[in-house]
C-alpha positions in Angstrom: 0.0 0.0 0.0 0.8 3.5 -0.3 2.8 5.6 1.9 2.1 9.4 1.5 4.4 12.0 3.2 3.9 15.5 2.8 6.1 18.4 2.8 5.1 21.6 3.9 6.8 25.1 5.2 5.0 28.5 6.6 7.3 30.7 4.5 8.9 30.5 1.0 12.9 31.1 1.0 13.3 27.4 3.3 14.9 25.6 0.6 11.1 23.2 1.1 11.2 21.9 -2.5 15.3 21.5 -2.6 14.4 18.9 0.6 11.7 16.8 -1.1 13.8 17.0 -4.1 16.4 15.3 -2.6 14.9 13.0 -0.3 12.6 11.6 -3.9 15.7 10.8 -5.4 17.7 9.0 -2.2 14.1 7.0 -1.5 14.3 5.9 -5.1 17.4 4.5 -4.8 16.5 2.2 -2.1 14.3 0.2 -4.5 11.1 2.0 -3.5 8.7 3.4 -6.3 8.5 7.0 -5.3 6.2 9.5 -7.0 7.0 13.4 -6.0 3.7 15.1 -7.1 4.4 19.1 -7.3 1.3 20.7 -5.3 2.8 24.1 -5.0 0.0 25.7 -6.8 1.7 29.5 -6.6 5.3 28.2 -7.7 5.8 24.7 -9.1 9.0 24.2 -10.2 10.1 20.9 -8.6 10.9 19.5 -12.5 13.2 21.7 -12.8 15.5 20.5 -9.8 15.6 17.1 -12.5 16.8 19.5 -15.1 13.4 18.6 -16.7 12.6 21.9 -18.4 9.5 21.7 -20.4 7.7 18.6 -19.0 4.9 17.2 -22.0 2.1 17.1 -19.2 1.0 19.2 -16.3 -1.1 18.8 -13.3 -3.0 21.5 -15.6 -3.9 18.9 -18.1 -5.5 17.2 -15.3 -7.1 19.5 -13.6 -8.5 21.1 -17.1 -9.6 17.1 -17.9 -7.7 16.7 -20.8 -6.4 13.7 -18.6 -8.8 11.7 -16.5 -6.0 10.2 -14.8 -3.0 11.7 -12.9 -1.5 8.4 -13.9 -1.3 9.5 -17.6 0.7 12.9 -16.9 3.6 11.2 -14.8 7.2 11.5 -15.8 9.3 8.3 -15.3 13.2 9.7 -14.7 15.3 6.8 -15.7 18.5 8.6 -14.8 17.3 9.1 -11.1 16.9 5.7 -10.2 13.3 5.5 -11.9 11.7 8.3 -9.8 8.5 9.4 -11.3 7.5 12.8 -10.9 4.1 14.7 -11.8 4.7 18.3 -12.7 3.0 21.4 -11.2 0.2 23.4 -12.5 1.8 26.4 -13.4 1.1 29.9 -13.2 -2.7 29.7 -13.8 -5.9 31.3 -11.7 -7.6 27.8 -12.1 -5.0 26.6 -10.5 -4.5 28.7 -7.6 -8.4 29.1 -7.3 -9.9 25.8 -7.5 -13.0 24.6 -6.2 -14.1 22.5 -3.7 -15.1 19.8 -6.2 -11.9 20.1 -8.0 -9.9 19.7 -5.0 -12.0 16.6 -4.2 -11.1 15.0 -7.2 -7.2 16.0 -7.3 -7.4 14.3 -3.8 -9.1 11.4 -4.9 -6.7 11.0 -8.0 -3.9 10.9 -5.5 -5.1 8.2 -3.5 -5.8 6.1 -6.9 -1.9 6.5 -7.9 0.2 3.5 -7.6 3.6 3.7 -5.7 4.7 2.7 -2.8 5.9 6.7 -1.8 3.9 9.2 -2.5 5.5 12.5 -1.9 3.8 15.7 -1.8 5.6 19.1 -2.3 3.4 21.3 -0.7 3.0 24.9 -1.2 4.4 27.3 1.5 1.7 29.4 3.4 -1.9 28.9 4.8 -3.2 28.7 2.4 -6.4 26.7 2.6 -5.1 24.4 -0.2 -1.8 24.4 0.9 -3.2 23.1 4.5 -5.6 20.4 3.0 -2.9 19.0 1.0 -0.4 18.9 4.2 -2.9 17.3 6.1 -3.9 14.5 3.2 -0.7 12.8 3.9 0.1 9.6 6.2 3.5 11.5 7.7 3.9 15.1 7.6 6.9 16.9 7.6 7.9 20.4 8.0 10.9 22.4 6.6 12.6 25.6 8.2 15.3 27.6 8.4 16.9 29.5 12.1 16.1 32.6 10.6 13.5 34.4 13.1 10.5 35.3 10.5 10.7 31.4 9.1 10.6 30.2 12.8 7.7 32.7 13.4 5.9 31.5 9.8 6.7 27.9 11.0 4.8 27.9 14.1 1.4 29.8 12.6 1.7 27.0 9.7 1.7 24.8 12.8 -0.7 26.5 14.7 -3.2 26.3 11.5 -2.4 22.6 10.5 -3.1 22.1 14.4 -6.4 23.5 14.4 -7.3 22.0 10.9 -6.4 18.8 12.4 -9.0 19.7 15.3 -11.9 20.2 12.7 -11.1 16.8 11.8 -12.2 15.4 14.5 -15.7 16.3 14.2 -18.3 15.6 10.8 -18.3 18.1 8.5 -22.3 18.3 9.3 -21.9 18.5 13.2 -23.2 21.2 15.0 -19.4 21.4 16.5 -18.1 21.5 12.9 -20.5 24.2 11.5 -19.9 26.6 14.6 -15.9 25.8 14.4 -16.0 26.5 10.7 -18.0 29.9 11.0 -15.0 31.7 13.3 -11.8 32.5 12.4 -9.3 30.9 15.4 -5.8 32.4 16.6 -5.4 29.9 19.0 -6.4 26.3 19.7 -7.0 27.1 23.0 -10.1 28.9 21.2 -11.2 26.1 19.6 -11.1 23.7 22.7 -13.1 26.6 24.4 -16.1 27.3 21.9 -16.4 23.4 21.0 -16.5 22.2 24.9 -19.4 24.9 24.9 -21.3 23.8 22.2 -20.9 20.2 23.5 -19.6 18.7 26.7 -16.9 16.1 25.2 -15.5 17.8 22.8 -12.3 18.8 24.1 -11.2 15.4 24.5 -12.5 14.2 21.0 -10.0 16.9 19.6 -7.6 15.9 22.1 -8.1 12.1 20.3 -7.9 13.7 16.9 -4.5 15.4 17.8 -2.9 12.4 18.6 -2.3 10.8 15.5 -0.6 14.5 15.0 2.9 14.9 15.0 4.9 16.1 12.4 8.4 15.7 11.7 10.9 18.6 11.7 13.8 19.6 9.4 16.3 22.3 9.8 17.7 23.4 6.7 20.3 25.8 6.4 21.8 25.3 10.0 24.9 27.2 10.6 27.3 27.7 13.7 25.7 31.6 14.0 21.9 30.7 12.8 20.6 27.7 15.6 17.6 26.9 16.4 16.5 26.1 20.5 14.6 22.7 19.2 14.1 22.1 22.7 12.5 25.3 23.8 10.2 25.6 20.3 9.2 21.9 21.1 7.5 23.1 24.5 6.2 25.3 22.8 4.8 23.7 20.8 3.6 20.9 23.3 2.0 23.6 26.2 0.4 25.6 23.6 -0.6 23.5 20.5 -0.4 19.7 22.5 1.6 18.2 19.9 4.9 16.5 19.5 7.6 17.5 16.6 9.8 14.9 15.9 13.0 16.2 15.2 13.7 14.4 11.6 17.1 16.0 11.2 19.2 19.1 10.2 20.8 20.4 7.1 23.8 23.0 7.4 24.3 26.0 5.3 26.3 24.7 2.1 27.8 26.0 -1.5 27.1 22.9 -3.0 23.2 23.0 -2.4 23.3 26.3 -4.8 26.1 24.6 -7.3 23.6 21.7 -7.9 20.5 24.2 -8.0 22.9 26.0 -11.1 23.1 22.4 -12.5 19.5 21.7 -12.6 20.8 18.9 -10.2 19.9 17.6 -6.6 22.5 18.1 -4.4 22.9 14.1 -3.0 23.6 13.5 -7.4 25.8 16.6 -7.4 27.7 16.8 -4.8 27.2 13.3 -2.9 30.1 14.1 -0.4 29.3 17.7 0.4 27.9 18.2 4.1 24.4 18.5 2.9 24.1 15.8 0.9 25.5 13.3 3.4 22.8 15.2 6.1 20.0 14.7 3.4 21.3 11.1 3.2 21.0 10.8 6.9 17.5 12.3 6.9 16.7 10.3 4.2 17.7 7.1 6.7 15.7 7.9 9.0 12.5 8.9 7.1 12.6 5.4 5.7 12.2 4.0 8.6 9.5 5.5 9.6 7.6 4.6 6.8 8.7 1.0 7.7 7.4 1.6 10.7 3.8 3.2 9.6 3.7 0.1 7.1 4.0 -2.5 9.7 1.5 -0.9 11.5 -1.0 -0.5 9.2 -0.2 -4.0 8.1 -1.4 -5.2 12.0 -4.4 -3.0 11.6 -5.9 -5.5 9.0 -8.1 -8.0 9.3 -6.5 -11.2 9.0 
């Protein structure tokens, strides 16, 4: 079965697509069929990073109809290891401004794709696209830098994912649901408030829904003067929001990563012994085991 891991970031500038990128290509090479679909609806531009310039199909052609299947616009890379890829939409207001219903059936068109890594590039923001599409995923991971304004961005895209998450826990037809949907929340503390009024219970069904909620953090562009206090954002993060953020790894500040961007290159293919491929390798490590991990347990989960 399918494995899908989002990739999401509260700012633009956090090197998000260079990650997933990377981490597409170093999954591939494990044996894995990996799929990196471009959902960066204001900026895709993932192909690129392959040094595929002018890709024959777009999400576009799918979203237009002129494909009924995302299946028929994806992009098999036989010099990275047999990575398939499905281009952005491109510039367009369709695009950027789709409905409900087309959401829906970019969503459901996901799902029907068969790999065994699905791998979502995510637009930065929060957006409400952006946040649906981090939320679709099995694992979600988020990408920063230590720069103050992307760890401020970072947290409000986790605060928002967070509450989103909350929503979830309720049907969309609920009396909970439709109050929660009708206000605009700074805090989940909010949430937790107006749904425990509207019915007794409510707090701890979110509580539930929150659970299955933590999302995995990577550091890019670490450098001896830019740091990060993982410790002191994660409780944070745990007092304020409830969740846990895995710490998935940490990329340092490197020439290369801007050599292989000139290249039309990932950096782990460009430069496989500069420091941030062999930390992109590392993260790449670990993220596979995690989705062993999430497979065996969905594995247990069925019926025998």
């Amino acid at each position: 079965m399918t494995v899908t891991i989002s990739v999401g970031s509260g700012k633009g500038g956090t090197g998000k697509t260079m990650v997933v990128a990377n981490i597409g290509l170093l999954l591939a090479k494990t044996g894995r069929r990996v799929c990196v679909v471009d959902l960066d609806l204001g900026g895709a531009d993932i192909h690129i990073l392959y040094g595929l310039f002018e890709p024959q199909s777009r999400l576009t052609d799918f979203l237009n109809r002129k494909v009924e299947r995302l299946s028929d616009i994806v992009h098999t890379l036989g010099s990275f290891g047999g990575l398939q890829i499905i281009a952005g939409s491109g510039h367009t207001l369709r695009s950027a401004n789709m409905s409900f219903q087309e959401k829906q059936r970019l969503l459901k068109g996901l799902s029907s794709l068969d790999t065994d890594v699905l791998l979502l590039d995510v637009g930065a923001g929060t957006s409400f696209h952006a946040l649906d599409f981090f939320m679709f995923s099995d694992i979600q991971i988020c990408v920063t830098n230590p720069e103050p304004m992307a760890i401020m961005d970072f947290y409000n895209f986790l605060q928002l994912a967070t509450i989103r998450q909350a929503l979830g826990g309720f049907l969309s037809q609920s009396e909970v649901s439709k109050a929660l949907k009708e206000r605009n929340f700074q805090t989940l503390a909010e949430v937790f408030l107006l749904a425990e009024e509207i019915q007794p219970g409510a707090r701890e069904r979110i509580q539930q829904a929150l659970a299955s909620f933590n999302p995995l953090l990577i550091t890019n562009m670490a450098g001896s003067n830019a740091k990060i206090n993982k410790l002191k954002l994660r409780k944070l993060v745990a007092k304020y929001l409830g969740i846990a953020i895995p710490d998935l790894g940490e990329i340092p500040y490197d020439k290369s990563v801007q050599e292989a961007l000139r290249a039309y290159l990932p950096v782990c293919e460009h430069s496989r012994k500069s420091p941030a491929s062999l930390a992109l390798a590392a993260i790449s490590a670990k993220l596979e085991k995690v989705v062993e991990l999430f497979d065996r347990k969905r594995e247990n989960l069925q019926p025998s």
